[in-house]
C-alpha angles and dihedrals in degrees: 000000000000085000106052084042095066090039091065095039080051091056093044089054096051091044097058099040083052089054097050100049086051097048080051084051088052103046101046082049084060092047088057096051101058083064090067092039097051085048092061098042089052093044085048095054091041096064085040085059085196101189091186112130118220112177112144108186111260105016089095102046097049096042087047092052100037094047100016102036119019092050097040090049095046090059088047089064099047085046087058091051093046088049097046085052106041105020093231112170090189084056094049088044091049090045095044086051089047084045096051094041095045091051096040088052096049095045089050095050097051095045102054087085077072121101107263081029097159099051092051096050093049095045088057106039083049100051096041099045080043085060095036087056091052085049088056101047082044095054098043094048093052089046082058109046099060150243120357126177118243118197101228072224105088100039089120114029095057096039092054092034094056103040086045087051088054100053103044078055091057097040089043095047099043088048084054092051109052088043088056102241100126113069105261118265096204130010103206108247094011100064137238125322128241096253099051101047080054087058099040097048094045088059093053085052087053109041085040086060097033081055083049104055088041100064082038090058080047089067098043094054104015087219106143093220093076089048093051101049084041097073084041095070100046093050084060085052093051092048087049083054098051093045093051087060097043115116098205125017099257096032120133093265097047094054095050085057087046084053097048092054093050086058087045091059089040086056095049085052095056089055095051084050087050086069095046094077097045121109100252101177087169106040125084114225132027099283128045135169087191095101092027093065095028092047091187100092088236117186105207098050088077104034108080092219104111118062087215133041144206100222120188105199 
């Protein structure tokens, strides 16, 4: 009886542990497949060339912050953690691209009520989202490229220098801005200017291959977060597409590319949730990239004990 007892207990197990891997199969297929779909529906309201504003007054700002803001940020602050603790460059480099993008979104979005409000929503989404993509490629490649060596040292000082750094940017360039200072990125019912589609495309180039890489660094560690923020970061590249091609800010198009860029956060999101039921014995908190970007399990990167640390990125 004992036996067939454990037998069945053997097969429940194994059931269940079939089911969920293919509930996870079927749901990164999901998440694939919203990168195709948001392409056609950008390619669809391209050729409709709808020019019709819609820009209610606080639509923008909440779902900004909520989406844009409040989830990048949020990032920003477990990447800090996992930094302090580990001493993963890759990790400070992913959190100051979620920082600069959260802050640049939420400015953006409060500012547009100004006058030349879409112009300065436009110059610094653009530039923001432009820097966190550099932070991203930035990030993956030194992921990629091996182990470095971090003084426990400095787990304070450059974490605080650089997101310091970040927000006085923010604060500095949307000041400059409003008051006019910067050369404009869209004038409403003339179009773009050169300088920010240059921006803005370049962007689109950089989170593409960062997405890229990404997926790429999935396939080296099988390790989901790397899927997951992976199509993140693609989603971000199709909004940025759709809002290169918009006619008006607030256009159709432009708020497909908005869109895409809320699921991209969202995604983004979901990989950082993917960590926070792993088993991490070493890591303080409740979620750590430590073991994610290390991928070795190693004791001593989360401790806090040495004062340096072998890191593999």
């Amino acid at each position: 009886m004992s036996y067939d007892l454990c037998t069945t207990i053997e097969k429940s197990v194994l059931h269940r542990e079939y089911s969920e891997a293919m509930n996870l199969e079927r749901s990164k297929f999901l998440g694939l497949l919203t990168i195709p779909l948001f392409l056609l529906i950008i390619a669809i309201l391209f050729i409709l060339n709808r020019k019709t504003v819609f820009e209610p007054l606080l639509v923008l700002p909440i779902l900004n912050t909520l989406f844009l803001g409040i989830i990048p940020i949020f990032i920003a602050i477990i990447a800090y953690r996992t930094y302090r603790t580990s001493g993963s460059a890759s990790v400070l480099l992913l959190g100051s691209g979620m920082l600069v993008f959260g802050l640049g979104s939420i400015a953006a979005g409060w500012l547009n009520s100004f006058p030349g409000g879409s112009n300065i929503t436009l110059t610094i989404h653009n530039t923001s989202v432009c820097i966190g993509s550099i932070f991203f490629l930035a990030a993956v490649l030194l992921a990629l490229s091996g182990p470095v060596y971090v003084s426990k040292k400095e787990g304070i000082t450059i974490p605080l220098f650089v997101y310091g750094g970040i927000v006085g940017f923010i604060a500095l360039f949307s000041f400059a801005v409003v008051r006019g200072f910067v050369p404009p990125f869209f004038i409403q019912g003339v179009g773009p200017s050169v300088i920010r589609q240059v921006i803005t495309s370049n962007a689109i180039v950089l989170y593409a291959l960062a997405a890229v890489l990404f997926f790429l660094l999935y396939t080296k560690k099988k390790d989901d977060f790397f899927f997951w923020f992976a199509i993140a970061l693609a989603l971000i590249a199709i909004g940025l597409v759709a809002v290169f091609f918009q006619p008006a800010v607030g256009s159709a198009i432009g708020w497909a590319g908005r869109i895409a860029q809320y699921g991209g956060a969202c995604f983004a999101f979901i990989a950082f949730l993917t960590e926070s039921g792993r088993d991490h014995d070493e890591c303080p908190g409740f979620f750590c990239l430590h073991k994610v970007f290390n991928g070795l399990g190693n004791k001593t990167g989360c401790n806090g004990n040495d004062r340096q640390v072998r890191i593999r990125q």
